[in-house]
Each structure stands twice: as structure tokens, then as C-alpha cells.
C-alpha positions in Angstrom: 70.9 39.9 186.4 74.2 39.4 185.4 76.7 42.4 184.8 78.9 42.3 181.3 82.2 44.4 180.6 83.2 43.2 177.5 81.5 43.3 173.9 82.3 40.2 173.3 80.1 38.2 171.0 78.3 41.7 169.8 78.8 43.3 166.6 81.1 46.4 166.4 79.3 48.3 163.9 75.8 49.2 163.0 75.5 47.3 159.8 72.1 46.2 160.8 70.3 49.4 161.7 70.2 52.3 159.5 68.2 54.8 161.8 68.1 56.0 165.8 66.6 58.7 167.5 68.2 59.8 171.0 65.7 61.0 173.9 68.0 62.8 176.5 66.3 63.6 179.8 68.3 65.4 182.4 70.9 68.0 182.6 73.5 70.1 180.2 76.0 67.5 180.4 73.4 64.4 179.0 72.7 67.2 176.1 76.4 67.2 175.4 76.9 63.5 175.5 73.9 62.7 173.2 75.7 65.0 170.4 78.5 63.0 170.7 76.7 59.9 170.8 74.5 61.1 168.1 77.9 62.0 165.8 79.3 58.5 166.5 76.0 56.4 164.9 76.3 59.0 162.1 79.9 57.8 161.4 78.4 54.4 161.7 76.4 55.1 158.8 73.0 55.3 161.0 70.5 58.1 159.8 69.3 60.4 163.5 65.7 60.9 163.2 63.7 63.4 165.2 63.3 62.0 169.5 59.7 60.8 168.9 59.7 59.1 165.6 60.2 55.5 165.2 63.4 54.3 164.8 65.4 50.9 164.5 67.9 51.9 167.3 66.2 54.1 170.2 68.4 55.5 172.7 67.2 57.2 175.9 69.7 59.3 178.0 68.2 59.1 181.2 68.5 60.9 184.4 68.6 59.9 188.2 68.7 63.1 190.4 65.8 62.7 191.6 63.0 59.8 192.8 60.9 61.6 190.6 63.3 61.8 187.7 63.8 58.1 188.0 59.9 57.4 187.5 60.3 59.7 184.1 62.7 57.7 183.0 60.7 54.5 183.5 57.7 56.5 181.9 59.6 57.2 179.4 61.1 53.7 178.7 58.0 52.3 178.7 56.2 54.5 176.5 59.3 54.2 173.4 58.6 50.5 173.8 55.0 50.5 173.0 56.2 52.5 170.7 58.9 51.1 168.8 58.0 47.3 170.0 60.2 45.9 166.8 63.4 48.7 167.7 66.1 47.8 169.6 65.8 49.8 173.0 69.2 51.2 175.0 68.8 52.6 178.2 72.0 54.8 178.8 73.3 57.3 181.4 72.7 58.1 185.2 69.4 56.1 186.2 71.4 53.3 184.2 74.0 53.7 186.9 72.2 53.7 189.4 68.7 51.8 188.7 70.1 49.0 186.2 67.9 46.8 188.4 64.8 48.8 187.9 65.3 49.0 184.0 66.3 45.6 183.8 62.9 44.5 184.6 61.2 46.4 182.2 59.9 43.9 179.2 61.7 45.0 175.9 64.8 46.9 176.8 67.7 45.1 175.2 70.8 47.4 176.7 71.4 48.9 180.0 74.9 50.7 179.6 76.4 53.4 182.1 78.0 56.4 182.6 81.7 54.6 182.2 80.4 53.2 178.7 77.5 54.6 176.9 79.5 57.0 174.5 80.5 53.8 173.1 77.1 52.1 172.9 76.9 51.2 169.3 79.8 48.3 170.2 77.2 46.8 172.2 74.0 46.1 169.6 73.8 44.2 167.4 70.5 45.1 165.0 68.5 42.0 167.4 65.7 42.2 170.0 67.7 40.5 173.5 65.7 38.2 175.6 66.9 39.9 177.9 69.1 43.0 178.4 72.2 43.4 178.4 74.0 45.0 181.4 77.0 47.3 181.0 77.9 49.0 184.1 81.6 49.3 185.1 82.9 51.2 188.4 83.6 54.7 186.9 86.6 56.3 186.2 88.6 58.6 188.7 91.1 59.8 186.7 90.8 62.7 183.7 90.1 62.1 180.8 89.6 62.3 176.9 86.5 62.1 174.4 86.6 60.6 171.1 84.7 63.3 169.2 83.7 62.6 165.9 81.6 65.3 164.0 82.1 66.9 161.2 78.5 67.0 159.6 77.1 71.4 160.4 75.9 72.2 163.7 74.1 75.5 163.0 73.2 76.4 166.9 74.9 77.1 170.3 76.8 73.7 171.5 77.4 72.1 174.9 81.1 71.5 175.3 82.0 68.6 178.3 84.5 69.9 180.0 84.5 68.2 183.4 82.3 65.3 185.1 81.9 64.0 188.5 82.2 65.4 192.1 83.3 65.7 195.2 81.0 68.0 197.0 78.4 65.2 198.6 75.9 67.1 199.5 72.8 65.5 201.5 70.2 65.6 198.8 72.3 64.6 195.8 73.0 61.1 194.3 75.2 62.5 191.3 78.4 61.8 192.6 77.3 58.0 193.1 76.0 58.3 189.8 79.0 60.2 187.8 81.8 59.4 189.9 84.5 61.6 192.0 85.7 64.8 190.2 87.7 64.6 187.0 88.8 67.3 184.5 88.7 66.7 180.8 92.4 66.8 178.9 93.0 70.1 177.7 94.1 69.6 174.0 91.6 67.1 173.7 89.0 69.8 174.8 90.3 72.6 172.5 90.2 70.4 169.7 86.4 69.7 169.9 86.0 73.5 170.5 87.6 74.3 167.1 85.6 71.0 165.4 82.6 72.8 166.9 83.7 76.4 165.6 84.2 74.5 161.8 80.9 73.3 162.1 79.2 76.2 162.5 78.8 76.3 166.7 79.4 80.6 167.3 78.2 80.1 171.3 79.7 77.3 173.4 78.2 76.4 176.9 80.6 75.1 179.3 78.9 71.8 180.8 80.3 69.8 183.7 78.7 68.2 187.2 80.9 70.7 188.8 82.9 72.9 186.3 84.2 75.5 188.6 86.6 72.4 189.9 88.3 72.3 186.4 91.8 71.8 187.2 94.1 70.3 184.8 97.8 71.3 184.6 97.5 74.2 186.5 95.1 75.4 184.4 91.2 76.4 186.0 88.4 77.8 184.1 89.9 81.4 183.4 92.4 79.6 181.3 89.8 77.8 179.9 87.4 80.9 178.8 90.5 81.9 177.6 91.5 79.6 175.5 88.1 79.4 173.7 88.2 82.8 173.3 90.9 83.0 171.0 89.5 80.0 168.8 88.3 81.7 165.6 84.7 81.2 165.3 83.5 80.7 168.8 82.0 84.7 169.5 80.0 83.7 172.9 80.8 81.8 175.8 78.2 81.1 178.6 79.3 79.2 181.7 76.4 77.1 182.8 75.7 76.5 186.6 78.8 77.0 188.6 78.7 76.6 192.4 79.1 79.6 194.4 83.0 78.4 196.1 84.8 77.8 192.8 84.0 81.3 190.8 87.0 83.1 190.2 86.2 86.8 190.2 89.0 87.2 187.4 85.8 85.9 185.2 84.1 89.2 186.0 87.2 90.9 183.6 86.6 88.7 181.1 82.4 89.7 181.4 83.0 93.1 181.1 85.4 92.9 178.3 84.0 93.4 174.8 86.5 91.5 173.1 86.2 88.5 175.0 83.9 86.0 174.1 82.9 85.1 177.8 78.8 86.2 178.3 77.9 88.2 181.2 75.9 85.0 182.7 76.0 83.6 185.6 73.8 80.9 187.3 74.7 80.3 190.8 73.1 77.6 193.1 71.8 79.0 196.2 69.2 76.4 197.5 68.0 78.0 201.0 68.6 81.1 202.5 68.4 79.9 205.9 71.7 78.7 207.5 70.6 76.0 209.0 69.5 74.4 206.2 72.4 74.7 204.4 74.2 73.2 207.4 71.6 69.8 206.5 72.3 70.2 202.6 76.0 69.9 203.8 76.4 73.0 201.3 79.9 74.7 201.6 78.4 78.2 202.2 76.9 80.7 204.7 73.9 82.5 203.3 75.9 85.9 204.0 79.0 84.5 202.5 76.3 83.8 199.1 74.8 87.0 199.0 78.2 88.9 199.8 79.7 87.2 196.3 76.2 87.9 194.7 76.5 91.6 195.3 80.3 91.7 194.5 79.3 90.0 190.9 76.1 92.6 190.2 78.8 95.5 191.5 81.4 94.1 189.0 79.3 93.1 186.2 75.8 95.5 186.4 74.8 94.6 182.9 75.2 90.1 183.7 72.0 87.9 183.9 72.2 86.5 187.7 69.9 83.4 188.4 70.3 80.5 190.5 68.6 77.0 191.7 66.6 76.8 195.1 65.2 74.0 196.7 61.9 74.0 198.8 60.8 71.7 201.0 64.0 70.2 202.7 63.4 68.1 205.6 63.4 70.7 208.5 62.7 73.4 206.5 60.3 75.7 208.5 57.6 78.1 207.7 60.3 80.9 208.6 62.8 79.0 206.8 61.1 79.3 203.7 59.7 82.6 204.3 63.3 83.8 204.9 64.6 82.0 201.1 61.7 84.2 199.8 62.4 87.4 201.3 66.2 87.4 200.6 65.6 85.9 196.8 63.1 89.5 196.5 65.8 91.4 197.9 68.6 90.2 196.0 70.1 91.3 192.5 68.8 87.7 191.7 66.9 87.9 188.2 65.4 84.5 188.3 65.8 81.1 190.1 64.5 77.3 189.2 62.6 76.4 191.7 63.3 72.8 192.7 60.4 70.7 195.0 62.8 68.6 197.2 62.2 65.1 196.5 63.6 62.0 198.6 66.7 60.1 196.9 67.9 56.5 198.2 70.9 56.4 198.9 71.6 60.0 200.3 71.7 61.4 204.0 68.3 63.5 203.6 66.2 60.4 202.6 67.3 59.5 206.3 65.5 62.3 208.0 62.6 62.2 209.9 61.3 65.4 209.0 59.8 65.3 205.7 57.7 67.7 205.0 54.4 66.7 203.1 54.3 66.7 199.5 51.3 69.1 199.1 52.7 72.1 201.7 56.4 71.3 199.2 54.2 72.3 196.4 52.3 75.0 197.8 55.8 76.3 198.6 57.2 75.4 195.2 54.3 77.3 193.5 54.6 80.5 195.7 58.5 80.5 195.1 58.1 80.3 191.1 55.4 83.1 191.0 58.1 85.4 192.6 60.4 84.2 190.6 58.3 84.8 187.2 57.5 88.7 188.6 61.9 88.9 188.8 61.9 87.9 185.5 59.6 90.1 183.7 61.0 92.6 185.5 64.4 91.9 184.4 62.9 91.7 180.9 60.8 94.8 181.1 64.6 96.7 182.0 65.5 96.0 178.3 62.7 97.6 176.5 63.5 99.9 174.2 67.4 98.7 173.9 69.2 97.5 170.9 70.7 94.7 171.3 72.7 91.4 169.6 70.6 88.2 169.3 72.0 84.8 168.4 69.0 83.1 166.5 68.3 79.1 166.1 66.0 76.7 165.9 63.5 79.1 164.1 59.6 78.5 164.5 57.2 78.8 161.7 56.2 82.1 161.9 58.7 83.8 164.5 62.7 83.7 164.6 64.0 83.0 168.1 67.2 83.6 170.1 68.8 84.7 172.9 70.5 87.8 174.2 73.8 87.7 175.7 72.9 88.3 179.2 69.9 85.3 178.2 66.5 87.4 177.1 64.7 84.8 175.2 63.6 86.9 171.9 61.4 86.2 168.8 60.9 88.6 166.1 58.0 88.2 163.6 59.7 86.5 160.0 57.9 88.9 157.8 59.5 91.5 159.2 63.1 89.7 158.1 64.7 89.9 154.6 67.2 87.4 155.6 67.5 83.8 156.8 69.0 84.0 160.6 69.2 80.5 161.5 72.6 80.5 163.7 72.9 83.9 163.0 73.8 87.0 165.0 71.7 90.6 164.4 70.7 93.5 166.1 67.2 93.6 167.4 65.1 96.2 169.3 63.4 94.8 172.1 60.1 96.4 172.2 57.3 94.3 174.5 57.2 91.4 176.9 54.9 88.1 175.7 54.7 85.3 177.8 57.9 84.1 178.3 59.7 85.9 175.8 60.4 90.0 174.3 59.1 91.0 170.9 61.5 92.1 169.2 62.2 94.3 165.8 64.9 93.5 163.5 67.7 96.2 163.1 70.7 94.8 161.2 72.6 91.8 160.9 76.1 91.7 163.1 78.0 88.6 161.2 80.1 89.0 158.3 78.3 85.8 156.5 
């Protein structure tokens, strides 16, 4: 299937369609991307409707970390196509990257565009069905770089801000930096400038997205400069650093956490993966399990009140029963509130699809199940600390019945809408935190905290 570079031929502007819906699978940093995406069609005069509904241009922002994630994505593909069999289908993003060959031989998608291109995907269609798709894929990037950000219409909820892509880490189980490219830091005006178009639109919490954002680097400036910065943006009154590996945290950032006038959240989410050394030593992670859990305990010390979680993998090629057992035991014993729970699954193209010693996929999930029922009892428990406190809520996407939000140190809350005599969509208020349900606290309405 032939590769393209150029739009040549291809209509710049989206005369012919006047609607698209955008289905982003994967990570932070494709949730960031498909805003901007999403604000470019608008511009083009195109009309977003809800991921689901049938549109004339469907996008899908797909994801390739994984073998599994791939098969979603062609799940997923598939499934918009019978569909939306009259839409024109774009396939956009990491498994384009990477699987262009897989997607192009699915019946009915008509553009295949990568990571190097697919913020400017509406040069490439046309409003007409392709025989067959187009392929635009070009060798990404190295060096930093700018976004063209284009929204002005309100964005009434907490916002993902790209400030970094790429990496250089490599380790054994990841495909991402085949997928992204090598590390590269976004240009720092051009970042502060969407972070005030954010703020003007609404956006009071920003998340700092990246593949590796504790490698921001740009003019001498790292990611204390950067919380910084956003800080002092009028507007922006949370900050939450998304995950950040456990080398490139600065403790300066604890200052900021403890600091009331600072914007920056008492959050952190810190990789971990296996708590046996050995295995880290496979992962090629850049870690010892006492140098992890040293920095752990220094963060809880330095910031009691922050929300500590962190990703861990099961089933590794090697990993042992005492492996395992010894990632469960130090996860219970740590000032960990919560971890994501990943089943190892084999990638092409990386070191640890090379083993020989793969461990069966049903003992991965008995092990992935064990590990996410210790994790659930951390968090309740983590939740059950805060009954009975007052505390500030940041409220969007409301349900029918319930308004929900999040805490700053991330308790998920809802509190009845009966019980509210005010609209607190993107809102912040004081709530007492009263019961545990499911997943969530009950909460009761105190007071509201903004001046709007």
C-alpha cells in the first residue's frame, strides 16, 4: 500500500461534510489531541456530534500500547464502519503509526494518518468514500515543537494541556517510543498561550499530559517552571500532573503541593510496575525497588495530605510466584492509595515479546484480579479517611440526578441535585463528604467557593 506525504489533489477544507464525531481510545495525551482536533473541524465549520452517533466525518484516535489495544482499535474500526457505511472513516494516531498495514486492510477506511500528521487531518478528506485509503505516515519529528490551537468556543470542564511527546526511556515492554517518537518538549510561549485560551474558555483545572512529562526541558526551563507559570495564569485554580516517572520528579514540586496559593494539586501518580528487582532489571526500568519506595516515603513525608497511586504490571515474562507475591506485599505496605493494574500483554517489536518465559494468560489474570482487589480495599480506605471532612470539589459533566466531581487530592464525589440550589457545572463548592458508594463518596453541599 502506497505511503503519501503530500495533500495534493485533496481538498483543504471541509466544505463537503458538516458533522464528525471523534472516538479517542488510549491515553491523556490522545484526549488532548482530539480537543484540538475537535476545535480545528469546528473552525472548519463542521458540527462535533456525541462519539457514537452517526456522523459524515468519523474520526477514531486510536491506541497501540498494547497487542490487546491494537485488537480494540480494529474492533472499534470495524464496528463505526457498519455503522456509518456512507461516512467517511479516518483512522488517526498510534496503531496508525504503527499498524497502517493492519488498518489498511480493513474494507471502508478511507484515511490512515499518523502521529507526525493527524492534527492536521481535515487537509486530507475530501467529503468522498476512497477505494482505498489513504496512507499518511511520515518519520516523526525529533525536534520541539509548536501546536496550532484554535478554540475559542467554552470548555466548561478540566482540560488536558500537551506539553511534551515522545521518549527516550525504551523500556522492554513498551512500543510508544516507536510509536511517538524520541523525546521532545513543547515551545514554551506557544504552551502558555493555549493555557490562557483554556483559562478564557472556562478550563479552572489543567492536567499536564505528555509520554514522559517529567523530561520537559526547554530553555532551561523543567516542569517547576512550568507549574509555575500556569499558576500565575488568571483563571487556571488547579493543576494536576498526570503520570510522571519516578527519576524525573523534582522534589521542589512538593513546595508547590503544600502551598495553598499555588495552583499545583497534591497528586501524584507514579509508575512502579514490579517490586521485585529483578524484574525491573527485564523491564529495563531506571529504578531499584528501594530507590522507588525511598522517594515514595519522602513524597507522603513531604506532602501527608497528596493522593499517591501508581501503574503495576503483572505477569512479565519471568515473573515468579514470589515475584508477584513480593509486588503485593510492598504495594499493602506502602503509602500507595491505589494502583492500575496492568495484565502484561506481548508487543511486536519490543525486547519482552522475545522472551521465552511467558507466563500463561489465565495465571496473568488470576494475578491481575488478586492485585485490583487489593488495590480497590487501598482505595476505600483512602476514601473512608475523608469522611466527615469539608472539602472543595470541582464539578462537571453532571448526571441526571447526581452532580459529580473531584477533590483535589482525586476523591471522585457526587452529591444528590435536590439537595443543590445552584447549577455547578465547572464549578467549585464546598462539600461534606459523608459515605462511601461504589466507586465514589456521597457527599453534602456546603457552599459555593467561586466568585461566579
Amino acid at each position: 500500500m502506497p505511503e503519501s506525504k503530500k495533500s495534493s489533489g485533496l481538498v483543504e477544507s471541509a466544505e463537503h461534510h458538516r458533522t464528525a464525531s471523534i472516538t479517542t481510545l488510549g491515553c491523556r495525551l490522545n484526549q488532548s489531541e482530539s480537543l484540538l482536533i475537535k476545535d480545528r473541524l469546528i473552525k472548519n465549520g463542521y458540527t462535533i456530534l456525541p462519539d457514537g452517533e452517526t456522523a459524515d466525518l468519523c474520526i477514531l484516535n486510536t491506541c497501540t500500547v498494547t497487542d490487546r489495544a491494537d485488537s480494540k482499535c480494529r474492533a472499534a474500526i470495524r464496528g463505526h464502519i457498519r455503522k456509518n457505511p456512507k461516512s467517511v472513516i479516518v483512522v488517526a494516531g498510534c496503531y496508525s503509526q504503527m499498524g497502517y498495514k493492519q488498518v489498511a486492510e480493513i474494507p471502508g477506511v478511507d484515511l490512515i494518518i499518523g502521529n507526525q500528521q493527524k492534527l492536521e487531518l481535515s487537509k486530507y478528506v475530501d467529503g468522498k468514500k476512497n477505494e482505498r485509503p489513504l496512507i499518511v505516515r511520515d518519520k516523526i519529528d525529533k525536534t520541539d515543537f509548536s501546536i496550532d490551537f484554535v478554540g475559542d468556543t467554552p470548555y466548561p470542564k478540566r482540560a488536558n494541556l500537551k506539553i511534551q511527546d515522545g521518549c527516550d526511556f525504551f523500556c522492554s515492554f513498551c512500543i510508544i517510543p516507536h510509536a511517538r517518537g524520541r523525546a521532545r518538549c513543547r515551545d514554551w510561549d506557544n504552551m502558555l498561550s493555549e493555557a490562557r485560551s483554556l483559562a478564557d474558555r472556562g478550563v479552572k483545572e489543567i492536567i499536564l499530559t505528555g509520554v514522559n512529562i517529567g523530561t520537559y526541558t526547554y530553555e532551561g526551563r523543567g516542569i517547576v517552571e512550568v507549574v509555575d507559570a500556569l499558576s500565575a495564569i488568571e483563571g487556571i485554580q488547579r493543576i494536576r500532573i498526570s503520570s510522571i516517572e519516578p527519576t524525573t520528579i523534582p522534589t521542589e514540586l512538593f513546595d508547590r503541593m503544600n502551598d495553598k496559593s499555588h495552583a499545583l494539586l497534591p497528586f501524584l501518580h507514579i509508575p512502579l510496575q514490579s517490586a521485585s528487582d529483578r524484574i525491573l532489571k527485564e523491564m529495563y526500568r531506571k529504578y531499584s525497588v528501594q530507590e522507588y519506595f525511598d522517594f515514595l516515603q519522602l513524597a507522603h513525608e513531604s506532602v501527608p495530605q497528596a493522593y499517591l497511586g501508581s501503574d503495576i504490571m503483572v505477569g512479565f515474562p519471568g515473573e515468579s510466584v514470589e515475584d508477584f507475591d513480593l509486588t503485593c506485599s510492598r504495594f499493602l505496605e506502602s503509602p500507595l492509595h491505589f494502583a492500575h493494574v496492568f495484565t502484561y500483554s506481548e508487543r511486536k517489536g519490543t525486547p519482552a515479546k522475545r522472551s521465552t518465559e511467558h507466563i500463561d494468560m489465565p495465571e496473568r489474570n488470576r494475578r491481575s484480579l488478586h492485585l485490583r482487589r487489593l488495590s480497590e480495599k487501598k482505595k476505600y480506605d483512602f476514601y473512608a479517611d475523608h469522611l466527615g471532612r469539608e472539602l472543595d470539589v470541582l464539578f462537571e459533566d453532571p448526571k441526571p440526578s447526581v452532580w459529580t466531581g473531584l477533590t483535589d487530592d482525586y476523591v471522585r464525589v457526587c452529591v444528590p441535585k435536590e439537595s443543590v440550589p445552584h447549577d455547578l457545572t465547572n464549578r467549585l463548592a464546598k462539600i461534606r463528604l459523608n459515605s462511601i458508594a461504589a466507586d465514589f463518596v456521597e457527599g453534602e453541599f456546603i457552599e459555593l467557593m467561586d466568585n461566579r
